[in-house]
PyMOL CGO cylinders between C-alpha atoms (Angstrom):
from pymol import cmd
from pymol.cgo import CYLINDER

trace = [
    CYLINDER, 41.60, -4.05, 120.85, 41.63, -7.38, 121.62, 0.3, 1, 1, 1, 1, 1, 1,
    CYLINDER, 41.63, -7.38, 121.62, 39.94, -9.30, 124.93, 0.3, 1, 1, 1, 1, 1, 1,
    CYLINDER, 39.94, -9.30, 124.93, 41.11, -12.85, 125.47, 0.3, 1, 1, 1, 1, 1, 1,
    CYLINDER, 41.11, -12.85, 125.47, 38.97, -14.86, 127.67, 0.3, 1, 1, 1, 1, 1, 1,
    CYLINDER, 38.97, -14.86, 127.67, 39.83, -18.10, 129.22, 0.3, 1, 1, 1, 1, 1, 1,
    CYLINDER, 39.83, -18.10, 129.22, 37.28, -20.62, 130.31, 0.3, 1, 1, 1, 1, 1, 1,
    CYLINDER, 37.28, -20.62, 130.31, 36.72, -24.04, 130.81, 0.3, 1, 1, 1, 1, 1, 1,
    CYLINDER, 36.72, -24.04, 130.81, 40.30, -24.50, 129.14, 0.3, 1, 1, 1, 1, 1, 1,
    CYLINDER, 40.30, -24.50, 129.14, 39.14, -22.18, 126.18, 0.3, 1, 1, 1, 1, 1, 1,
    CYLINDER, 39.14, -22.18, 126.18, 41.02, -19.61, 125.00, 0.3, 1, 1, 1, 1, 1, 1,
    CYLINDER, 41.02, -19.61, 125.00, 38.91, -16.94, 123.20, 0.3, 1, 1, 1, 1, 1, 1,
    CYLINDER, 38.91, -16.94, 123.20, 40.17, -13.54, 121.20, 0.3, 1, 1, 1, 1, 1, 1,
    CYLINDER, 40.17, -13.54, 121.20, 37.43, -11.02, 121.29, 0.3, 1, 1, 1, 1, 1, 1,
    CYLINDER, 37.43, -11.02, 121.29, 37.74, -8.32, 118.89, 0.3, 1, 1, 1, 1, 1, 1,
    CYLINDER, 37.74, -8.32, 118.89, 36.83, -5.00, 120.67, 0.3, 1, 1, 1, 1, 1, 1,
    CYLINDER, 36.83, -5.00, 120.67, 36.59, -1.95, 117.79, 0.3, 1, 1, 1, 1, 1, 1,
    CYLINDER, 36.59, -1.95, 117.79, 38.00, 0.90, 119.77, 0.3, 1, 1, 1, 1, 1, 1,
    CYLINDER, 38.00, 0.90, 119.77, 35.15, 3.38, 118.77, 0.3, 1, 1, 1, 1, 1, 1,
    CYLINDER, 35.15, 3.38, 118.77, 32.55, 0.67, 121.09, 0.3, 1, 1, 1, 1, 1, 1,
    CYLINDER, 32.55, 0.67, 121.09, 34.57, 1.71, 124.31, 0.3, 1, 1, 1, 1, 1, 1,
    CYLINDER, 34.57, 1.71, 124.31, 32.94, 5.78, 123.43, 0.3, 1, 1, 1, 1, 1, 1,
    CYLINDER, 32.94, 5.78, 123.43, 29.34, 5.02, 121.63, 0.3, 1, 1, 1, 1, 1, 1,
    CYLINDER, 29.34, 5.02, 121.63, 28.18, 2.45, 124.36, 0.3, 1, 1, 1, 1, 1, 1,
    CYLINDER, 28.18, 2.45, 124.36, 29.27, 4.72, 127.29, 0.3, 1, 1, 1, 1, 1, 1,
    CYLINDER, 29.27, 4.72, 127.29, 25.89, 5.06, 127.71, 0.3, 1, 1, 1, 1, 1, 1,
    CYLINDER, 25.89, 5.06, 127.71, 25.27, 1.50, 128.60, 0.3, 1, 1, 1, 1, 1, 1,
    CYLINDER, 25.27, 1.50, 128.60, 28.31, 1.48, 130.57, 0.3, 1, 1, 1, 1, 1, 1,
    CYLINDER, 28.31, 1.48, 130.57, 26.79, 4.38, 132.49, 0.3, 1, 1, 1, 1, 1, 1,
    CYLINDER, 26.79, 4.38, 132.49, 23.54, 2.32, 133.32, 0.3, 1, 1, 1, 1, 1, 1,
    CYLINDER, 23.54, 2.32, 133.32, 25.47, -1.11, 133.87, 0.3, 1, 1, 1, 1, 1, 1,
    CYLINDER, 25.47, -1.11, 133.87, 27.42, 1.33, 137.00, 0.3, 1, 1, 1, 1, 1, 1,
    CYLINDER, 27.42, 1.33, 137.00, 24.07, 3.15, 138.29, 0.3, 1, 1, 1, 1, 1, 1,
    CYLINDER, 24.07, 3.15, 138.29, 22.58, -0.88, 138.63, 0.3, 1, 1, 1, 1, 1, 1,
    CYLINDER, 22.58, -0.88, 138.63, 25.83, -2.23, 140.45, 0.3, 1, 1, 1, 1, 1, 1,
    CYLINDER, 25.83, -2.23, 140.45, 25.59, 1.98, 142.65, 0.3, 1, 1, 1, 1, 1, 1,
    CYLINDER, 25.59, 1.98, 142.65, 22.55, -0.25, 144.13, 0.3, 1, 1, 1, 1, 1, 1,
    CYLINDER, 22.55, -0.25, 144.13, 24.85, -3.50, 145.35, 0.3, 1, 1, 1, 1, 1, 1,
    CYLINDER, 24.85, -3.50, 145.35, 24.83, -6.80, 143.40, 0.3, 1, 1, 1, 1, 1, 1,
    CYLINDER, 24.83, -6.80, 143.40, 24.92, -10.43, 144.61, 0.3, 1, 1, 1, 1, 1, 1,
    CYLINDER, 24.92, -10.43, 144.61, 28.03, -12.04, 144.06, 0.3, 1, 1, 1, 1, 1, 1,
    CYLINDER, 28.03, -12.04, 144.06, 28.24, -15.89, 144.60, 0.3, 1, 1, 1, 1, 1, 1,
    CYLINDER, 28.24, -15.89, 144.60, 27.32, -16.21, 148.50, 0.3, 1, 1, 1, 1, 1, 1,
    CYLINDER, 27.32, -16.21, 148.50, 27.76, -12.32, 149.27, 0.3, 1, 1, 1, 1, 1, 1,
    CYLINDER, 27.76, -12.32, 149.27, 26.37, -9.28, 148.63, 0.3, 1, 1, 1, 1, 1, 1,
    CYLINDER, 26.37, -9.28, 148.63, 28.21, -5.94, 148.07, 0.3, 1, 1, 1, 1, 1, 1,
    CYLINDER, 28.21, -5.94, 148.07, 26.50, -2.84, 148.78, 0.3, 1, 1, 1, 1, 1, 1,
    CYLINDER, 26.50, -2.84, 148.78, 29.18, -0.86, 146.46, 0.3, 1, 1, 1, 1, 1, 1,
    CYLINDER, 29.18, -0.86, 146.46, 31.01, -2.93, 144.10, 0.3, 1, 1, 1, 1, 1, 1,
    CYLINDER, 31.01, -2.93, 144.10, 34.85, -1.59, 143.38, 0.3, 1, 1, 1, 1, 1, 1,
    CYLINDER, 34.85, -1.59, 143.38, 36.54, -1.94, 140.27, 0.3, 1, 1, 1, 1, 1, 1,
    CYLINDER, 36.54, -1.94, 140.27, 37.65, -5.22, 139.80, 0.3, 1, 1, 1, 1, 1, 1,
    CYLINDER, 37.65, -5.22, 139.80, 34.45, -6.54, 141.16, 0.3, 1, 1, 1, 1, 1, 1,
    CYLINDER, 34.45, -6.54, 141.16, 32.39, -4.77, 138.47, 0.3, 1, 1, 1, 1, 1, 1,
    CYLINDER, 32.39, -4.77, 138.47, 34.90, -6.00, 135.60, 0.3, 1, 1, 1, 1, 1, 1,
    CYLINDER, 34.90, -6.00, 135.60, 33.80, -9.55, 137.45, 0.3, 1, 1, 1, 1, 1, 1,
    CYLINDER, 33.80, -9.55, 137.45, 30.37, -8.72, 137.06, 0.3, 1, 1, 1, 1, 1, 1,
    CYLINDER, 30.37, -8.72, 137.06, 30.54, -8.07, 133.28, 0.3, 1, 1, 1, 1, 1, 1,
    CYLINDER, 30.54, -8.07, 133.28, 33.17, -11.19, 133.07, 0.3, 1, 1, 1, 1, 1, 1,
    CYLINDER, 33.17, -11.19, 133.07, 30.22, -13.07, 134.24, 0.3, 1, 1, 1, 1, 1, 1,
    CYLINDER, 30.22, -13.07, 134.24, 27.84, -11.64, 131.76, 0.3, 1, 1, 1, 1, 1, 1,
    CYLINDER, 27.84, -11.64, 131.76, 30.08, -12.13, 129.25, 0.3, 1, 1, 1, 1, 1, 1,
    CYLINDER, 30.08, -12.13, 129.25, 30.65, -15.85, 130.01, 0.3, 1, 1, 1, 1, 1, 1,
    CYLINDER, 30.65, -15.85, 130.01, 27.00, -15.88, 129.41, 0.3, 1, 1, 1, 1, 1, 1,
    CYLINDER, 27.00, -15.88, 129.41, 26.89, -14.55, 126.46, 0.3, 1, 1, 1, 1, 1, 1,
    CYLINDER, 26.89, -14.55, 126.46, 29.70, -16.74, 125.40, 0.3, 1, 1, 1, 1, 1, 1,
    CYLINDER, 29.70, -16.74, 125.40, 27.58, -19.67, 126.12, 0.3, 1, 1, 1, 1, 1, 1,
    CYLINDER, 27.58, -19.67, 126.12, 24.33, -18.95, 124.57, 0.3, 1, 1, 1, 1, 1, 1,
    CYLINDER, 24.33, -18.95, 124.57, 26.22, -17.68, 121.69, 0.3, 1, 1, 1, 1, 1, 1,
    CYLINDER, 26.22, -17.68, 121.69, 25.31, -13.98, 121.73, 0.3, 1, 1, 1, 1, 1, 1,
    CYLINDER, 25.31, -13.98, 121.73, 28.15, -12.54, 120.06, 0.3, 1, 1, 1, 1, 1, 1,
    CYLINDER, 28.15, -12.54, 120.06, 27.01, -9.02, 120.36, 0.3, 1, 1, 1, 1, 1, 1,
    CYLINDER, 27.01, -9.02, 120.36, 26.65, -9.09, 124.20, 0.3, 1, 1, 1, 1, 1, 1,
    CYLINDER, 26.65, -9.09, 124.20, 30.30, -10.78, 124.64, 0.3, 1, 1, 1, 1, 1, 1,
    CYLINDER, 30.30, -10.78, 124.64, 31.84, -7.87, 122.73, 0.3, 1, 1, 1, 1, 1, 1,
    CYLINDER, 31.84, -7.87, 122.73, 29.88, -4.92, 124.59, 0.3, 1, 1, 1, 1, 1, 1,
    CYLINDER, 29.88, -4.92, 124.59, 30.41, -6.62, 128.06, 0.3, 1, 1, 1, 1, 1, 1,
    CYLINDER, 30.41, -6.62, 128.06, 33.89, -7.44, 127.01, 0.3, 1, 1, 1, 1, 1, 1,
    CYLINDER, 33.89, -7.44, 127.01, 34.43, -3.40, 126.32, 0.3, 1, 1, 1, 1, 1, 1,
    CYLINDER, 34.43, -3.40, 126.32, 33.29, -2.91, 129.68, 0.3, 1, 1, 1, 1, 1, 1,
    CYLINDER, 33.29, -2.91, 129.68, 35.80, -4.47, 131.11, 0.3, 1, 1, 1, 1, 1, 1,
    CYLINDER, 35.80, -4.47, 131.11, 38.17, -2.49, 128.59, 0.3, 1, 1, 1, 1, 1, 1,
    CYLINDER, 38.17, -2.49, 128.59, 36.70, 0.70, 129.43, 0.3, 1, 1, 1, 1, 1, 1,
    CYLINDER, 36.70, 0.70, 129.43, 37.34, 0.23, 133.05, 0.3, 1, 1, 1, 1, 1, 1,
    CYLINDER, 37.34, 0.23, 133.05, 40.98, -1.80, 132.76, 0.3, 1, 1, 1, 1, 1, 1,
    CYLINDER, 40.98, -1.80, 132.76, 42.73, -0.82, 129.83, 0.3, 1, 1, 1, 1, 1, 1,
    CYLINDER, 42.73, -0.82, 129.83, 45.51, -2.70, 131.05, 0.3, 1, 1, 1, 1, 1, 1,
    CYLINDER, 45.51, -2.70, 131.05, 43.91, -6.06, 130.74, 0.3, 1, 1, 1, 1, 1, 1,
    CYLINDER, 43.91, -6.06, 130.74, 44.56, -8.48, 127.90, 0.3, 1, 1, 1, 1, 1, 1,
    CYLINDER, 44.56, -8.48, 127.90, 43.29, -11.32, 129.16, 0.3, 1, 1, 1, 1, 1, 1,
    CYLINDER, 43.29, -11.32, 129.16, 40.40, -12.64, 131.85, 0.3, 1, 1, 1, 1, 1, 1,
    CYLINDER, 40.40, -12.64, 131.85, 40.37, -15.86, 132.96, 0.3, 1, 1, 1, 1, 1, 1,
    CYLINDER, 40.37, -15.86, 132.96, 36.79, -16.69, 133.86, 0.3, 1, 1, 1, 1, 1, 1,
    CYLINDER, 36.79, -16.69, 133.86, 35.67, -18.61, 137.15, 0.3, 1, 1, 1, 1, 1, 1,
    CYLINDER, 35.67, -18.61, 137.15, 33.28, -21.26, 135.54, 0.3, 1, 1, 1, 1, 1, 1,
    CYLINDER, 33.28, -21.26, 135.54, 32.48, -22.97, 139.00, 0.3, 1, 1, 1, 1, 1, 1,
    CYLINDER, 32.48, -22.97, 139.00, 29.64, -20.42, 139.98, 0.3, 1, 1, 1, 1, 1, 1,
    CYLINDER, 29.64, -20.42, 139.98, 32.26, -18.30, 141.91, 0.3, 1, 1, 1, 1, 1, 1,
    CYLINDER, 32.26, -18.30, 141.91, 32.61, -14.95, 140.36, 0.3, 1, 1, 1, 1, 1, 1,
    CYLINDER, 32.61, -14.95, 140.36, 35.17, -13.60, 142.94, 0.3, 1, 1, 1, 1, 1, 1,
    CYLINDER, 35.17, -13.60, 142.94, 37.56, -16.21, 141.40, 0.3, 1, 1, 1, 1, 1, 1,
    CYLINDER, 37.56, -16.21, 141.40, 37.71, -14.48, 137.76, 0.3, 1, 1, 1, 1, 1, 1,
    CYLINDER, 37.71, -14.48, 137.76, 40.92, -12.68, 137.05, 0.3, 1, 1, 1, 1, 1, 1,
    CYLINDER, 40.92, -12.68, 137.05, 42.49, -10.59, 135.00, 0.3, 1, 1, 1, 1, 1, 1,
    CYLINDER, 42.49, -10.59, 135.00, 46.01, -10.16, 133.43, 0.3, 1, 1, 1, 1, 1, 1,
]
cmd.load_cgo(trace, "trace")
């Protein structure tokens, strides 16, 4: 599977192996029980994150990754977002600090 993400007028393919989505369930599991507890967001805090928030979340995490070049990271957090939108192809990254602005298509 492929993940394109598109930030700061960047468009980048990340190759997703479709085994990752099963093995790192496990981290996927513990990503969920962390956001169960609320996470900051920009300005607000959400007690229970839905959905599309937590696909932000990772989107986030993997824009870091992207940025301090840590390859492995980008490709689990993009099979995150993967394992909880197959749908998506693409996420287009809010790179102005505001998280609730990332979207997906």
């Amino acid at each position: 599977m492929i993940l394109t993400v598109m930030a700061d007028g960047q468009s980048i393919p990340l190759e997703v192996p479709d085994n990752m989505l099963n093995e790192a369930r496990p981290m996927f599991d513990k990503m969920d029980a962390d956001m169960d507890n609320g996470w900051q967001m920009g300005r607000d805090w959400l007690d229970n994150p839905g959905p599309e928030q937590r696909c932000q979340i990772a989107a986030d995490k993997l824009l870091t990754a992207l940025e301090t070049d840590n390859r492995n990271m980008a490709q689990m957090m993009a099979a995150y977002i993967l394992s909880k939108a197959p749908h998506v192809e693409t996420v287009v990254i809010d790179t102005n600090g505001e998280m609730t602005e990332t979207h997906f298509m």
